[in-house]
Backbone bond lengths (Angstrom), bond angles and torsions (degrees), N, CA, C in turn:
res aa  C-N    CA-C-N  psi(-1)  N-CA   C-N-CA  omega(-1)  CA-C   N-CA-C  phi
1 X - - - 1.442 - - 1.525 108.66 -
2 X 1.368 115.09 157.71 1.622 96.43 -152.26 1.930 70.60 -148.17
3 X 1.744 120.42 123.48 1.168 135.39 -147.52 1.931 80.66 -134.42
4 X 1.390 88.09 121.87 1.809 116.80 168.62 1.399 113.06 -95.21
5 X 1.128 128.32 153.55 1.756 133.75 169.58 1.790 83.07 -129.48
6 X 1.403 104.02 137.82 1.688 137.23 161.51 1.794 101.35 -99.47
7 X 1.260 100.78 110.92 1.635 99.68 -177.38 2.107 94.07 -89.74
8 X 0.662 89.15 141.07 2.118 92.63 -179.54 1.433 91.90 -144.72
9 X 1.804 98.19 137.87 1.296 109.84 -169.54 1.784 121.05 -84.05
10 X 0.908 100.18 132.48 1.612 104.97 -162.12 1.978 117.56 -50.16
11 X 1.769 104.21 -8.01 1.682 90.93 152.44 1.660 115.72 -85.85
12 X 1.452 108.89 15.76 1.366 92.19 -168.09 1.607 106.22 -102.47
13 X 1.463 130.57 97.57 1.160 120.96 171.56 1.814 138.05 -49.77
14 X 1.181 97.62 77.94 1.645 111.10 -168.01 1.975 109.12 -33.69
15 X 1.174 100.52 -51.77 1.777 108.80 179.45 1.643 96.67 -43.59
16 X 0.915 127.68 -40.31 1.737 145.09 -158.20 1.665 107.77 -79.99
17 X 1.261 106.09 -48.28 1.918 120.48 -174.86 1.799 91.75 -74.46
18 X 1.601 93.54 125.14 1.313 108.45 160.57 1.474 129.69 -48.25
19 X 1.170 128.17 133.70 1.384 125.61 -174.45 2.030 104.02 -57.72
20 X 1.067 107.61 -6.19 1.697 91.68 -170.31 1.890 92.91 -99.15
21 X 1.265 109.86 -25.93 1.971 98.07 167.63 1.243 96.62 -76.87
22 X 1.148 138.24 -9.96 2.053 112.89 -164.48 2.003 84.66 -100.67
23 X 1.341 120.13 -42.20 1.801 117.93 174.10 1.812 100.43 -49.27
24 X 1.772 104.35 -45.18 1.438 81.02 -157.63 1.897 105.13 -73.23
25 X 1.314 108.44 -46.82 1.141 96.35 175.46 1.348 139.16 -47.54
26 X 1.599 110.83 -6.48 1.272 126.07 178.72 1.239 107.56 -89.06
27 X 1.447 117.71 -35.01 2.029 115.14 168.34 1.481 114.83 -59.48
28 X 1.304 100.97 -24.55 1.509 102.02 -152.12 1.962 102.29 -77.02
29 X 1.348 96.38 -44.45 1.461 130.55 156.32 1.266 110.10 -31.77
30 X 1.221 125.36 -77.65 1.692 136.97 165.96 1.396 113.18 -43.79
31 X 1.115 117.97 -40.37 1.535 122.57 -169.37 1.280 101.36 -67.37
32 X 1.268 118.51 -60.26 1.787 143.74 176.72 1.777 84.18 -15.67
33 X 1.650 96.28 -82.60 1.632 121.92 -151.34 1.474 85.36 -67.34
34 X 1.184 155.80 -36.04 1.444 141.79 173.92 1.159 106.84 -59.98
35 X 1.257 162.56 -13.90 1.519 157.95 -150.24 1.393 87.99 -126.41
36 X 1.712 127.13 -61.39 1.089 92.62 -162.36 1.843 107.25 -94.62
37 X 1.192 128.39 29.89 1.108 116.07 152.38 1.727 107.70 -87.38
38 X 1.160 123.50 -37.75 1.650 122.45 169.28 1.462 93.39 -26.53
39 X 1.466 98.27 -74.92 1.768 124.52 -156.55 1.654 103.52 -35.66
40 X 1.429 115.06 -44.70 1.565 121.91 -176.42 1.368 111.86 -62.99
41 X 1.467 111.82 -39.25 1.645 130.31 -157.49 1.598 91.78 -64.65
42 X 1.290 95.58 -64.69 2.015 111.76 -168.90 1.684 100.47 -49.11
43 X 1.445 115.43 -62.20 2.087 108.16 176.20 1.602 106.63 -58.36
44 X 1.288 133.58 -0.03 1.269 131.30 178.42 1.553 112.84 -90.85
45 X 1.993 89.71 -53.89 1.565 86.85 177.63 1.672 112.88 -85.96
46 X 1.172 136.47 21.69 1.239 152.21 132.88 1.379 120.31 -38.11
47 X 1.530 106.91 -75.48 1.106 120.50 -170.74 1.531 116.82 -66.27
48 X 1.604 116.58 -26.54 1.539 140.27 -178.66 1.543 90.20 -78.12
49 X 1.099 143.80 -31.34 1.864 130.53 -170.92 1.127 96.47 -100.92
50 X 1.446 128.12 -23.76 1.768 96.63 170.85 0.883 124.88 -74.18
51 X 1.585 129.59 -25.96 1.544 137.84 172.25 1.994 101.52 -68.34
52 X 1.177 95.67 -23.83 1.934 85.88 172.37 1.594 102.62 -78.67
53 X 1.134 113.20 -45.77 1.811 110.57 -176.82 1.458 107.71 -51.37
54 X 2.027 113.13 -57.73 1.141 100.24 -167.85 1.548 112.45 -69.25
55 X 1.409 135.67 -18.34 1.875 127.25 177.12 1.255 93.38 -103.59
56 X 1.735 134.31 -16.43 1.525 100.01 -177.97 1.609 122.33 82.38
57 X 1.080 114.67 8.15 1.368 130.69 -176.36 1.479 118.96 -160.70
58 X 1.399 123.40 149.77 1.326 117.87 165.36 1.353 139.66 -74.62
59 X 1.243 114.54 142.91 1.682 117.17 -176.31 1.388 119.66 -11.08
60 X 1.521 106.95 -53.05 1.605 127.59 -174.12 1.739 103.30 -64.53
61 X 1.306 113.23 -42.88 1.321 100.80 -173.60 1.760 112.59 -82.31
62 X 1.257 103.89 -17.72 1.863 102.84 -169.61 1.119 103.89 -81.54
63 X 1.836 120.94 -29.04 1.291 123.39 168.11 1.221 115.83 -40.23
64 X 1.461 119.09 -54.17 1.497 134.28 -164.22 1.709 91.34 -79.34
65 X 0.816 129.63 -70.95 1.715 132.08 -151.80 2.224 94.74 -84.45
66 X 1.190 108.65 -9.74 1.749 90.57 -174.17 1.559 120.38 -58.46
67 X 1.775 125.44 156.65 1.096 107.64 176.22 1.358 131.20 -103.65
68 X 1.464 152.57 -157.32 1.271 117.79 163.26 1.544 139.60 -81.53
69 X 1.467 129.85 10.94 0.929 161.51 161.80 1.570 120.88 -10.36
70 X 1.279 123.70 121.20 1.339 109.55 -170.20 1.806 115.89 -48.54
71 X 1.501 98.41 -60.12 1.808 119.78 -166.90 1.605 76.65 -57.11
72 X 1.298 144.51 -88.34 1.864 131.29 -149.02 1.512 109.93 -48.89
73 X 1.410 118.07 -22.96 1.418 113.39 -178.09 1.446 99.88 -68.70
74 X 1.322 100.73 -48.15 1.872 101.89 -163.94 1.630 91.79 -73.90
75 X 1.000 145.52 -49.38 1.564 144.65 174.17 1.616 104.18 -48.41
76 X 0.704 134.25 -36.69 1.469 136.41 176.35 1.456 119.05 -85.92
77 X 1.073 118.27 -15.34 1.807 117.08 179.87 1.608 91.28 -106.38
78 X 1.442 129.72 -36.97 1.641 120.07 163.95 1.265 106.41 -55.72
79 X 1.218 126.79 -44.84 1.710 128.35 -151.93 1.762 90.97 -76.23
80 X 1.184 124.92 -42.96 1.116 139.11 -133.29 1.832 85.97 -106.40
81 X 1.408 143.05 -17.83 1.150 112.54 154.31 1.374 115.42 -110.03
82 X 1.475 101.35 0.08 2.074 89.85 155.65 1.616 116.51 -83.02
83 X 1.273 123.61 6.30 1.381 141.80 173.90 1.118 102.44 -59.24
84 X 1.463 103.65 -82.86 1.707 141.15 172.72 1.485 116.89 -39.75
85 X 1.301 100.93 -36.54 2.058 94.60 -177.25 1.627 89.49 -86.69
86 X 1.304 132.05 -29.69 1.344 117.24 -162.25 1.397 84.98 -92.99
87 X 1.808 153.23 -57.37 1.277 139.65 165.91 1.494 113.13 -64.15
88 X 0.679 144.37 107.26 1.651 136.40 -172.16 1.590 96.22 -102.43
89 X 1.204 125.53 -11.69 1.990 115.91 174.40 1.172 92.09 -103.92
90 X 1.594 137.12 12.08 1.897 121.20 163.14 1.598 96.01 -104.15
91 X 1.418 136.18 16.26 1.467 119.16 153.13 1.427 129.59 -63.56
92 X 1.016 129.12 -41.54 0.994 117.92 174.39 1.664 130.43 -72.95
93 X 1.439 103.56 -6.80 1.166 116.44 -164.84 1.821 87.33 -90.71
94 X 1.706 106.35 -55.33 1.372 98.50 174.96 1.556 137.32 -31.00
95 X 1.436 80.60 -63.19 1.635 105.64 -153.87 2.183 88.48 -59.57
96 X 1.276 113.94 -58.86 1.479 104.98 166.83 1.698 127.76 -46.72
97 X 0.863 120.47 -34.28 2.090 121.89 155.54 1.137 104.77 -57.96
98 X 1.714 124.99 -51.32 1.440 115.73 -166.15 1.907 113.89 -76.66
99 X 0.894 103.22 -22.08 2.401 120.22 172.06 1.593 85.84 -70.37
100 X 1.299 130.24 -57.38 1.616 134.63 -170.01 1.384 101.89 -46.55
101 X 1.506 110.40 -88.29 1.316 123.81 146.09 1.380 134.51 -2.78
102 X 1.001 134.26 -80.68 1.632 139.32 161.26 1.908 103.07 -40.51
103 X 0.869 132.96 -36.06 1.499 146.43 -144.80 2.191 86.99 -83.63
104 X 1.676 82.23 -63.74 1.565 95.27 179.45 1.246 126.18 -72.36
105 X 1.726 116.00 8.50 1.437 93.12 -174.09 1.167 114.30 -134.99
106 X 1.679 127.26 161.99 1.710 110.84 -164.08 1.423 112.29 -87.95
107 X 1.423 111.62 9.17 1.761 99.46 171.12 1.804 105.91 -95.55
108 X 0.900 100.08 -36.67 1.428 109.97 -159.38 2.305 112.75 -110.44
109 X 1.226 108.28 12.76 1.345 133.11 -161.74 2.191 102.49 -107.50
């Protein structure tokens, strides 16, 4: 749940303002934080398709098929928490492959 504060200026007697200015100012409020959570989503899923252009495959599959390689490790722990903020119920699944992962490999082991 994601909790807003409406700052209102202290000549303004709130008991006094009609409930349809304190709703509207409350859309207007929401709207704000709706655009720029869009706004985050779009530089996220940006940043998530260039790592598909540069392997050509999705997160899920490079996970499975990546090799041990310095540059894919570091491409894969970036890829892998813009994954996670844009899936937020595949963290836990991640972050346990990537402890697996690190465990098995000679850069990061």
């Amino acid at each position: 749940m994601i909790e807003t504060t409406i700052r209102v200026p202290g000549n303004i007697n709130i008991r006094k303002v009609s409930d349809e200015i304190v709703y509207r100012a409350f859309a207007i409020a929401v709207e704000k934080k709706k655009k720029e959570i869009l706004r985050d989503l779009n530089r996220l899923d940006s940043k998530i398709k260039r790592f598909e252009k540069k392997y050509k495959i999705s997160f899920d599959k490079f996970e499975r098929t990546m090799g041990d390689g310095f540059q894919e490790h570091n491409d894969w722990i970036s890829w892998g928490r813009k994954h996670t903020t844009r899936n937020p119920w595949s963290f836990h699944e991640y972050w346990g492959i990537r402890r697996q992962r690190a465990a098995q490999s000679k850069f990061w082991g």
